[in-house]
C-alpha positions as CSV (number, residue, x, y, z in Angstrom):
1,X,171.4,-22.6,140.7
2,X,170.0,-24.1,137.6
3,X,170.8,-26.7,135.4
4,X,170.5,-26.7,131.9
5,X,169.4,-29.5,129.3
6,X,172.9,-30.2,128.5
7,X,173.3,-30.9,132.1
8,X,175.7,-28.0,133.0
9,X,175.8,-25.9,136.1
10,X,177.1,-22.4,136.4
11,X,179.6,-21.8,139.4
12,X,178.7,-18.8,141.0
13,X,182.0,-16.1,140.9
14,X,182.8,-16.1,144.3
15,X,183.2,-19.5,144.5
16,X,185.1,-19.7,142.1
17,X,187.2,-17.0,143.2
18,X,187.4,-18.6,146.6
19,X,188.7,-22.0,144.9
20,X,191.0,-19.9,142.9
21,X,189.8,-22.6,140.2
22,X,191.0,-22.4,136.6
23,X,190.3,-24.4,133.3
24,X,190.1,-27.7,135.4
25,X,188.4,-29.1,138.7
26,X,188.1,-32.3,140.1
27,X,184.2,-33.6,140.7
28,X,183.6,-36.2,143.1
29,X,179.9,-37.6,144.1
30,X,179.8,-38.5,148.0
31,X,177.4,-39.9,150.3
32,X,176.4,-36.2,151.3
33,X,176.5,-34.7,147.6
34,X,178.6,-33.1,144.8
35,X,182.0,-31.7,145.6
36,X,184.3,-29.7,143.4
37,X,187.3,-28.8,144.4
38,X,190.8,-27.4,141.9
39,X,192.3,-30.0,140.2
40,X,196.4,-29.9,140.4
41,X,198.7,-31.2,138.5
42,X,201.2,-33.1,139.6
43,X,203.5,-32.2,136.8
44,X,207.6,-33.8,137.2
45,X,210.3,-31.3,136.3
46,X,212.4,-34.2,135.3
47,X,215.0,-31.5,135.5
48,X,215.1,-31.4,139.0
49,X,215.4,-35.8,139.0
50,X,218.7,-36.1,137.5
């Protein structure tokens, strides 16, 4: 994988098909290196509340 100047990274398509990611994703920087995972939104349906 290569990174460009801008410092951007390409996500290979079946890894991102795996993750079933979207327009989002959570990045996290560990002890044992970079992990991306599908951000989800914890949207409230106020709705459903009262």
């Amino acid at each position: 994988m290569k990174v460009s100047k801008q410092r951007q990274i390409s996500i290979p398509r079946d890894f991102y098909d795996a993750l079933n990611l979207n327009d989002e994703a959570i990045v996290e920087y560990t002890d044992k290196g970079i992990v991306i995972r599908p951000a989800v939104s914890d949207e409230i349906d106020f709705l459903k509340i009262f």
